[in-house]
N, C-alpha and C positions, 0 to 999 in steps of 0.2 A: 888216474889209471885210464888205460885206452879200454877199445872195446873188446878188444881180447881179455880173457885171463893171464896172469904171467905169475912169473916166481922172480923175486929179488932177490940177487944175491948178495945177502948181508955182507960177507963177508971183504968182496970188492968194492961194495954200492952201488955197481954200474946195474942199469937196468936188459934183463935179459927175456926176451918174450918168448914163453915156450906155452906149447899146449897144455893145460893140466892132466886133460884125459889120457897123455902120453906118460904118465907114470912121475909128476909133480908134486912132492906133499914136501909141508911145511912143519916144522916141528917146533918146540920149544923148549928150552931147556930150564933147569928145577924153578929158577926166578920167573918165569914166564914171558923171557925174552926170547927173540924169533932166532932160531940158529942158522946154522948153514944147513941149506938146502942142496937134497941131490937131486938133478933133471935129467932124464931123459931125452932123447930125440924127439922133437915136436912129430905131430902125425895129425894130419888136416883133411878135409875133405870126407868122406863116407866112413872113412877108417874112425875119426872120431866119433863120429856118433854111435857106432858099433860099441867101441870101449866103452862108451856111456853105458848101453846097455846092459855089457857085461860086469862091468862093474857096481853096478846100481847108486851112482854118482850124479849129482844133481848138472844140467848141462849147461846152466847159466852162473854166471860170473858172482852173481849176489848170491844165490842156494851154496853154492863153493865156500865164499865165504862168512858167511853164518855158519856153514858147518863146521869149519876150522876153528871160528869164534869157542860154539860150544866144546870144541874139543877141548881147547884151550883153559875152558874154565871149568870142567868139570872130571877130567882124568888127571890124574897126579904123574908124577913126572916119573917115577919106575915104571906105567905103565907107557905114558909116551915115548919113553926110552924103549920100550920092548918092542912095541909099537914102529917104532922107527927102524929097529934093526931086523926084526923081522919080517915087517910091509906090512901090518895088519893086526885090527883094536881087537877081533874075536867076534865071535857070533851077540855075546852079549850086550858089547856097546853096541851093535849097530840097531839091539832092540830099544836099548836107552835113547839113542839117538832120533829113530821111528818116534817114540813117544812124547820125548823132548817139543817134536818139529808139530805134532797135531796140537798139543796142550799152547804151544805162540800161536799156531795158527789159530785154533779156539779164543784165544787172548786177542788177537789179533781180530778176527772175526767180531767179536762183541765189541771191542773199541771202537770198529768200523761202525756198528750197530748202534753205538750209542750216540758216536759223531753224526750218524745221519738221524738217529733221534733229534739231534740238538741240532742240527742242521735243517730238520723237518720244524723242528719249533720253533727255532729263529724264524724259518720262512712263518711260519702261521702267526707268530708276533706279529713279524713285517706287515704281512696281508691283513693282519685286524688292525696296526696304527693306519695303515693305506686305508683302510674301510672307514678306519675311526676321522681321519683325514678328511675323508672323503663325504662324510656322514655330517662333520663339521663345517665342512665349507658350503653344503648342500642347504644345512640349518641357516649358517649365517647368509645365504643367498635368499633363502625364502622369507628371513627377519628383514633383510634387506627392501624386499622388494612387498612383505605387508608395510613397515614405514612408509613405505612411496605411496603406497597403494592409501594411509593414513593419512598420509599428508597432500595426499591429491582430495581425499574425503573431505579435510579439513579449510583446504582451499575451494571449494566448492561451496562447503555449508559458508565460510567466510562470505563468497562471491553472493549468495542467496541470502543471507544477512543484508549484506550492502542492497541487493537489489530492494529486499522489502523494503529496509529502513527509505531509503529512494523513493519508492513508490508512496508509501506512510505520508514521506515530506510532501510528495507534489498533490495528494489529495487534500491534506491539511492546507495547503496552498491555496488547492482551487475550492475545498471550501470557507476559506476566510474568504477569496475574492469575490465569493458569491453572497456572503453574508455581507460583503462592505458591499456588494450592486444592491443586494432584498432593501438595507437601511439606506442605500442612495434613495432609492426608488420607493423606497415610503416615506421619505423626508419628501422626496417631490410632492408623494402624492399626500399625504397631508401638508404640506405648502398649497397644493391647490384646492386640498379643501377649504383651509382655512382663508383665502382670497377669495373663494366663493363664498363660502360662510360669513367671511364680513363686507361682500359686497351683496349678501342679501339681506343681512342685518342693515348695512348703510340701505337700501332701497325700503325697506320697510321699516327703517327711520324717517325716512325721507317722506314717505307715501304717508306716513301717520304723522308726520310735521304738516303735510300739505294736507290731509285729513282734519287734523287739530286748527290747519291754519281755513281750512274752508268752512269748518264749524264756527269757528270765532269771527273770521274774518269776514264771511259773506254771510247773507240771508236771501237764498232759494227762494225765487217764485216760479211755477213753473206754466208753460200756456200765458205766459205773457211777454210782452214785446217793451221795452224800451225806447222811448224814442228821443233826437236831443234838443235841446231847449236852446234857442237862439244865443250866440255868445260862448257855449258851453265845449271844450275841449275833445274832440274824436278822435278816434283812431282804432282802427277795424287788423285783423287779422285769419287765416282761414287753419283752422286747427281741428284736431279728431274728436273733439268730446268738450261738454262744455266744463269735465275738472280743470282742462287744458285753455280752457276759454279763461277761469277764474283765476288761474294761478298767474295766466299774463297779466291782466288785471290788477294782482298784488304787489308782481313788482313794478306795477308802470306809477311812480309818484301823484300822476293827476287824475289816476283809475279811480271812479268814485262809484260807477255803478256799469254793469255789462249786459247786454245781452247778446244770445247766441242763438245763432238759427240753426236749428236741428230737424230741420224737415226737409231741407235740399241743398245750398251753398254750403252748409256747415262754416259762416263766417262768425268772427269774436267781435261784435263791437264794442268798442269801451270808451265813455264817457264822465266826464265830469259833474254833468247833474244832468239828470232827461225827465220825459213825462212817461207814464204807463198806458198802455190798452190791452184789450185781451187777444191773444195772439197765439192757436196752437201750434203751430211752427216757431214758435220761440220760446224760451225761460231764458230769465234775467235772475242778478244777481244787484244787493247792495249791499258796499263795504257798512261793517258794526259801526265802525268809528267816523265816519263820514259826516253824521250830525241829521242826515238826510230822514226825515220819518212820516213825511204825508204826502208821497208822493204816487201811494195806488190809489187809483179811483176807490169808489165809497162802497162801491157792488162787491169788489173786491176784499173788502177790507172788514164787510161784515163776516163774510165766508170764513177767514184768516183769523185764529183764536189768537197769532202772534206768541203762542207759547213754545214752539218748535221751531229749529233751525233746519230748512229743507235743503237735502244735498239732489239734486237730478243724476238721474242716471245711475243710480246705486239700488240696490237688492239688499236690504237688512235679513238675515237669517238665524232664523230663535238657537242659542246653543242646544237643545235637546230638546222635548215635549213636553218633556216636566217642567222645564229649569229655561223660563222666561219665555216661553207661548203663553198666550192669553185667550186669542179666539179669531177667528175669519170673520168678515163680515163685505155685501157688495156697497160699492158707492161709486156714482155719477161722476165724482172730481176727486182731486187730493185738497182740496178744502175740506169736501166732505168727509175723507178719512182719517182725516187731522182733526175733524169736530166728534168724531168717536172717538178715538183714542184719549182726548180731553174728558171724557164723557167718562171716560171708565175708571176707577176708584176701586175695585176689589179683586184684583191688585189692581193700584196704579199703571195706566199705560205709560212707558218712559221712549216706546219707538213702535214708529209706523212705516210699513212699507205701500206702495200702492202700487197694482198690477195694470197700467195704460191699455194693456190689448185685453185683458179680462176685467177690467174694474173690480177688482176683489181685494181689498182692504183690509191687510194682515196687523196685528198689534202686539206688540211682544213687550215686557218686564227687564228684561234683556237679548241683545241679539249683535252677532256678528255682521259687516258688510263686503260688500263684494259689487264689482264694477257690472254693469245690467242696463243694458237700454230702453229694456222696456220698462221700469221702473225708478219712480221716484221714492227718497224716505224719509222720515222726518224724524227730528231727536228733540225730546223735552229739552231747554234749556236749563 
């Protein structure tokens, strides 16, 4: 259909466009087929919409026909026949018609009502899965970004693991190396104690061989002189002490008796057989083994009890006061300390010392020695 209203004429089928408001109505006949229609002369412009008025006729194309609809379906066909022949349904249909059109429009109104209900709750679905959407991707962004946030945590405490364990190794490190320097460094030093230790054990070996060997080997006289007997083998040296005079002495094979001057040259003579005199710038020495035994003058040799072997130059010192002192006493010579000490019997004297710058004449049961110049000592054989 155009936008006009028209009327068809059935009966030709051609299409004929005429006003409606110009006096157009459609009928139908008992079957409720469209019949032939009578029209009027179309009337356009201001005139139509007057007719509208006057006629109380709907002025659109669609109100037109839905009214014809209803007409159709609800008057029976003697009165659309009456209806037809004489222009007009009566005052009653057109109340039927009024009522008819409010009860669709009501019908009509509430469908509209409920379509935008449902049209309203569609939308508010939409908008809560959009929310729920939105609420979801929001969670999974935030799950997202604590993992990262866990696993940057976890790479961290990883990194601070490695560091300690690191740091753990290199102090374990530096102290093993410091435990293998602490045991270097006391392996040295007990290495050097122990080469000290036994080069003072070998020296106080040594000094107590040369001790044992001056004891045995020689016999000390002291303030006297040697002198050598025509024939008789010499040989002198200038040494610190007459231990140092005697020891040469022992290893020289033709060393039979020495004397040592201790009062200026400090020389070692050493001889194979000599005479004596008394001489306090000197002590001499004779080897035990030598065979040698009347060789001091007679003054000499009353003096000399012969029961002690005299070392010069030695300091005897009592281990304690209890425990081997005996008693002081003064004397003139180391003859004469050496004839007290023989003298003394309760207890036995077994060592003498004698003081040269004090003459004071110590006697001891036992006693330790010790190198001293100003002293001679003597030991019971």
């Amino acid at each position: 259909m155009q936008d006009r209203d028209c009327c068809t004429e059935q009966r030709t089928g051609q299409r004929v466009e005429h006003d409606v408001l110009a006096g157009c109505e459609r009928g139908v006949d008992d079957a409720g087929a469209p019949e032939r229609v009578e029209c009027t002369q179309p009337v356009r412009g201001t005139d139509r919409a007057q007719l509208a008025r006057q006629s109380g006729r709907c002025e659109h194309r669609e109100c037109d026909m839905q009214r014809r609809a209803r007409v159709a379906r609800h008057v029976d066909p003697a009165q659309h026949r009456h209806a037809r022949v004489g222009g007009s349904f009566g005052g009653g249909l057109g109340g039927e018609r009024r009522h008819l059109g409010r009860k669709e429009q009501e019908q009509r109104q509430a469908k509209a009502a409920d379509g935008e209900a449902k049209l309203k709750a569609m939308e508010a679905e939409q908008q809560r899965l959009r929310n729920e959407v939105q609420r979801q991707t929001k969670a999974a962004a935030d799950a997202e970004a604590q993992r990262k946030a866990a696993e940057a945590a976890q790479q961290r405490l990883k990194e601070e693991i490695q560091r300690q364990a690191k740091a753990a190794a290199d102090a374990e490190q530096q102290r093993k190396a410091a435990e293998a320097e602490q045991q270097r460094l006391a392996a040295v030093k007990a290495e050097e104690e122990r080469k000290a230790k036994a080069e003072a054990e070998a020296a106080a070996q040594r000094k107590s061989e040369e001790a044992g060997q001056q004891m045995v080997a020689f016999t000390i006289t002291n303030n006297l002189e040697a002198m050598k007997i025509p024939g008789a083998d010499e040989s002198w040296k200038q040494v610190p002490s007459i231990g140092e005079c005697e020891a040469t002495c022992m290893k020289s094979p033709i060393c039979k008796i020495f004397t040592y001057n201790k009062g200026g040259s400090r020389l070692c003579y050493m001889y194979s057989n000599a005479t004596f005199q008394p001489n306090e710038k000197f002590d001499s020495g004779i080897r035990s083994d030598s065979g040698i035994t009347s060789v001091l003058p007679a003054s000499l040799a009353t003096q000399s009890t012969g029961l002690f072997t005299i070392r010069s130059n030695t300091e005897a010192i009592a281990t304690s006061i209890r425990n081997g002192y005996i008693s002081t006493a003064r004397a003139r010579s180391i003859p004469e300390c050496e004839q007290k000490c023989a003298q003394s019997q309760s207890p036995a004297c077994k060592i003498f010392t004698y003081d040269r710058s004090s003459g004071m004449c110590y006697i001891y049961s036992d006693a330790d020695f010790r190198p001293n110049e100003k002293f001679d000592s003597g030991v019971r054989k």
